[in-house]
N, C-alpha and C positions, 0 to 999 in steps of 0.2 A: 458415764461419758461414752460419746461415740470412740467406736474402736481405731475408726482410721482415724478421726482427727487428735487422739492421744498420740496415733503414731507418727505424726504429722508435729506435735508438739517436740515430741519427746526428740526426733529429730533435726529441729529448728536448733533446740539447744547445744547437741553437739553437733549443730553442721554438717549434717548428713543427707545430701541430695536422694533422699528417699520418692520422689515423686518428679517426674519428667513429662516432656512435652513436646512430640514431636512434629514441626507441619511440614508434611511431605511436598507439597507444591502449595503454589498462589493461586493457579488456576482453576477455573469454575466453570461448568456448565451452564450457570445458571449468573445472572449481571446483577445482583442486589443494588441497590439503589444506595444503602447505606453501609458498604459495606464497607472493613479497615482496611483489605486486605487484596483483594481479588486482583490479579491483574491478566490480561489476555497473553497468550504464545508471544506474542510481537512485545509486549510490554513488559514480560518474564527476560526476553533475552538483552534487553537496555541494561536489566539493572542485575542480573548474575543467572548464574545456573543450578537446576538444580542439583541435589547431591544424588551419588547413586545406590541401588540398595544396599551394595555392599558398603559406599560409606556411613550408610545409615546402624547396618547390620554392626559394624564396626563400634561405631557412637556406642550405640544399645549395649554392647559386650563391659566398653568403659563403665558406661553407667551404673550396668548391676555390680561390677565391681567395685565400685563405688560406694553401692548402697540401693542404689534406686529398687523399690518394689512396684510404686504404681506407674504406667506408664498411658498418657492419651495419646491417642493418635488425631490429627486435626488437616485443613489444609486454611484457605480454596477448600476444594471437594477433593480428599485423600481416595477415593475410589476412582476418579481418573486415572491415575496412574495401573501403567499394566502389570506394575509390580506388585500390587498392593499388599495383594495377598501372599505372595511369600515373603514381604516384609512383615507382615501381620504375626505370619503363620512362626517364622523364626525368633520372633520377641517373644511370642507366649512361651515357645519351648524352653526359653531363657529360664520361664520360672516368672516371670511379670505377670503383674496383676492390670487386662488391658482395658482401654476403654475407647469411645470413638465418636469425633464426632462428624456429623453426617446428612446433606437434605434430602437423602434418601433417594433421588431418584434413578440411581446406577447401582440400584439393589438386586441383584441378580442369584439363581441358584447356584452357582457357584460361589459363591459372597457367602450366602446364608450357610452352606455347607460349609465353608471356612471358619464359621462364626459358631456354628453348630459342634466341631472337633474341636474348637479351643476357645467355649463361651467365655464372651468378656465377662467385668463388672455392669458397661454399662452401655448400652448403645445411644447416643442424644443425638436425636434428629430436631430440628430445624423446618418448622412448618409457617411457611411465609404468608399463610394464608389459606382461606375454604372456598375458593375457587378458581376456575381458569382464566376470569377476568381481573380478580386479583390477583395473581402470580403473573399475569405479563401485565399490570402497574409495577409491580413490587420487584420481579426478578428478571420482566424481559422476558420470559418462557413461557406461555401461558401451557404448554405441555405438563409443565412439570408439576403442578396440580396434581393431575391425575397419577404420574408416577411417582411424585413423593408418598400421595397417600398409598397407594399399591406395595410402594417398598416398605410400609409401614406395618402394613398388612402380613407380608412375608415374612416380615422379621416377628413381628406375634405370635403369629399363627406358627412360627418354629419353635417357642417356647422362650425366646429370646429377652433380654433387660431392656425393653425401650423406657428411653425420658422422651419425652416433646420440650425443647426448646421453642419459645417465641418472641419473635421481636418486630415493635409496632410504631409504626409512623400513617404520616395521614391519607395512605393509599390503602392501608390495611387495619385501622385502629377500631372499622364496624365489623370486621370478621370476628373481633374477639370472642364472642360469647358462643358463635358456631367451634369457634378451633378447640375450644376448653368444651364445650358438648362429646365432639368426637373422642378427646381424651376420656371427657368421666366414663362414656359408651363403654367404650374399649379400658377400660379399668387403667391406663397407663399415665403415672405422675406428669404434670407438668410444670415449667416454670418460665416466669417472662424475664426479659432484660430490660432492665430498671435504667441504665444507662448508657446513652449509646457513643462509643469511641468516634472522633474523627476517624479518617481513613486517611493515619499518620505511616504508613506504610505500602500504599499503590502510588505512590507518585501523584494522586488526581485531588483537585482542591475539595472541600465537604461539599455538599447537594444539600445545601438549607432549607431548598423547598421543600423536602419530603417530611425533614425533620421534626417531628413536635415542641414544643415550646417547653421547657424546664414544669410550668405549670399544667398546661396541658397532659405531659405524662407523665403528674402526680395525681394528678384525676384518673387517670387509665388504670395508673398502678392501685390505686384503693379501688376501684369498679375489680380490676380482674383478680384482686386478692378475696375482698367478699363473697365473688362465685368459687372460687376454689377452696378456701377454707372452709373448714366445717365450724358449729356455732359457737362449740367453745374455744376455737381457736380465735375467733372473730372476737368473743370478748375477751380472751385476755389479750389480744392485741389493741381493744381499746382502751383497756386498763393503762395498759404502758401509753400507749399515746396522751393519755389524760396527766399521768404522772410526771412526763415530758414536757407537757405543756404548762404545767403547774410550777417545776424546777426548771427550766431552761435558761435561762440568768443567772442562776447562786451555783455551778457543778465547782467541783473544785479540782485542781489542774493534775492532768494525769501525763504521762510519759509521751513526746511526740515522736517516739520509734514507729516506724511502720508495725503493723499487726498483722501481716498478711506473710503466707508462708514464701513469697518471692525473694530468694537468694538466700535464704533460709534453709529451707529444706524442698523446696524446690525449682527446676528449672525450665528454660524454655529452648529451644533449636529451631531455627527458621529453617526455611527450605533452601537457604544458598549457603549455610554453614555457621551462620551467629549465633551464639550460645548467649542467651538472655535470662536475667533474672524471672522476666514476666515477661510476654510476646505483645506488653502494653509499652515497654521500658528499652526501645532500642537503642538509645543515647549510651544505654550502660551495658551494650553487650560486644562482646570481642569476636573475631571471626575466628575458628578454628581450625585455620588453616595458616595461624600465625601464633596460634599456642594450643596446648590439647586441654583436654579435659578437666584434668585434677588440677592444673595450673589454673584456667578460668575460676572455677566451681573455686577454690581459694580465694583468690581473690576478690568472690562474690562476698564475702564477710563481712572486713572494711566498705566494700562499695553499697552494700544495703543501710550498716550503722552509720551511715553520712546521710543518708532518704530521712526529713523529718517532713510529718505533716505542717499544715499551719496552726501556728501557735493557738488560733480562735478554732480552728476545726479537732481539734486532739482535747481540750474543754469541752465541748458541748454536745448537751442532752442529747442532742437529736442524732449522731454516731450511730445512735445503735439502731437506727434505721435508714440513715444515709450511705450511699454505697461508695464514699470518699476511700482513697487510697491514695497511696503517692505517686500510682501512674495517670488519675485523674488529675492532681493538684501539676505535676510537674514539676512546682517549685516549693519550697515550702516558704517562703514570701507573698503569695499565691490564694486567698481563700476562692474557693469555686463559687461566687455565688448561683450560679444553675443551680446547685446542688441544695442550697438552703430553699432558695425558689422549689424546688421539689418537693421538698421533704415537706415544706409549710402547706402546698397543695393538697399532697395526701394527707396529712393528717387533718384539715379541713375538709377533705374528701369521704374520707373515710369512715370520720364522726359522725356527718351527716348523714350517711350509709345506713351506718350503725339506728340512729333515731329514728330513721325510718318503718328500720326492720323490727322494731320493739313494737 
């Protein structure tokens, strides 16, 4: 078994917020089109403020005390901020295990040297696209193209952990097979996002235009998993598809507890002070500056074993490829059907991939 996710279990069981999350700010350089999160200086001061390092420095101190070992850093874009680095720089010394994520394009030597004296786990960048004409459809910047991949570069070429994050809608869903070339190139993992969140957290209504269709990005998601796997990964993932497809009506019913380490053994902190099980789950997070820590992180206990899936979703086959959670469902009354529409796409996507390639 993976080493971190035994420690990840082992502390679900006792309750031990071993793993943390912090988003430094909402704000972004960069205007994603689909994004949950982002909000402008003007739009930050409506809805609170941020905290400051030393609130944050504070947080972190609770935390490892706590228990916490791993820690992501996230925002908006967490290198905005002019503190970054010596909030960065004071959680490693904690003794944390860091991580960050990032679109890279306020990748600076001074970053990389901060990154270089107390290498994370993992750096995850955020590549919205393979060119300057898609990154200003996609993020409004067409600059940032060029300095995403450059901070990309930097951070390699220091010897650095990069992941490539990618996430695709229909202003960016023909760059895919360039954005996974540069990674295979460049020898660095990548992964896409199978699911896209409204943007239940900027105040602004969804951009449906941009959006893919439930089916639509279960065709993407079987396209951009066949280029990235290798061949025997490719069949025993059609194995399981076949086997899915064959049982998916007779499963027999298993537990509708959430499965995900949210309020478990791990947590989330926004950038104005709410402490959240999952930074997907704001309905269930309390602000910290009307109880501390170990009081929240408690009474996350109770407030996760009340989270049930839906009764048809926590049954069925297809789980084990469906990216359902209980901050996708919301309710557990609730089946997502997007998400069935998904999941029947790629596996119809993916089969036929498969025959081809034979």
């Amino acid at each position: 078994m993976n080493i971190k996710k035994y420690v990840f279990q082992k502390a679900a069981i006792n309750h031990i917020p071993v793993s943390g999350t912090f988003e430094l700010t909402p704000r972004c350089n960069l205007s994603c089109e689909m994004c949950y999160i982002r909000m402008s200086p003007a739009e930050e001061a409506v809805f609170g403020q941020e905290l400051t390092a030393g609130e944050w420095l504070s947080l972190g101190k609770q935390a490892v005390d706590a228990g916490m070992v791993y820690l992501l850093i996230t925002g908006g874009e967490p290198l905005l901020r002019e503190d970054f680095t010596d909030i960065y720089t004071s959680m490693a010394k904690m003794g944390v295990i860091m991580s960050l994520n990032t679109n890279a394009t306020l990748v600076s030597e001074n970053v990389v040297k901060c990154f270089v004296e107390h290498p994370p786990e993992r750096i995850n960048v955020t590549l919205y696209g393979a060119s300057a004409d898609t990154y200003e459809k996609v993020c409004g910047n067409a600059a940032g193209y060029r300095a995403a991949f450059q901070g990309v570069r930097m951070l390699k070429d220091s010897g650095l952990p990069v992941c490539i994050n990618t996430t695709f809608t229909r202003n960016n869903a023909t760059d895919m097979e360039d954005i996974v070339a540069f990674a295979k190139k460049n020898n660095i993992p990548i992964r896409m996002t199978s699911y896209l969140f409204p943007p239940v957290r900027c105040g602004r209504k969804e951009n449906s235009t941009c959006v893919l269709t439930p089916e639509e990005h279960g065709k993407l998601g079987a396209a951009f998993d066949s280029i990235t796997m290798d061949s025997n990964r490719r069949q025993r993932r059609a194995e399981i598809l076949a086997n899915i497809s064959a049982d998916a009506v007779a499963q027999p019913q298993e537990s509708r507890a959430a499965k995900c380490m949210a309020g478990r053994s791990a947590f989330w902190i926004t950038w104005d002070g709410h402490m959240l099980p999952c930074g997907m789950l704001p309905h269930l997070g309390t602000s910290l500056r009307k109880a501390n820590f170990t009081q929240i992180w408690t009474d996350f206990e109770q407030t996760i074993k009340a989270q049930m899936l839906p009764e048809k979703c926590s049954s069925c086959a297809k789980k084990i490829l469906c990216p359902v959670c209980i901050a996708v469902t919301q309710s557990q009354n609730v089946v997502p059907d997007a998400l069935c529409w998904y999941c029947d796409s790629y596996m119809a996507e993916f089969s036929t991939i498969i025959k081809n390639k034979i």
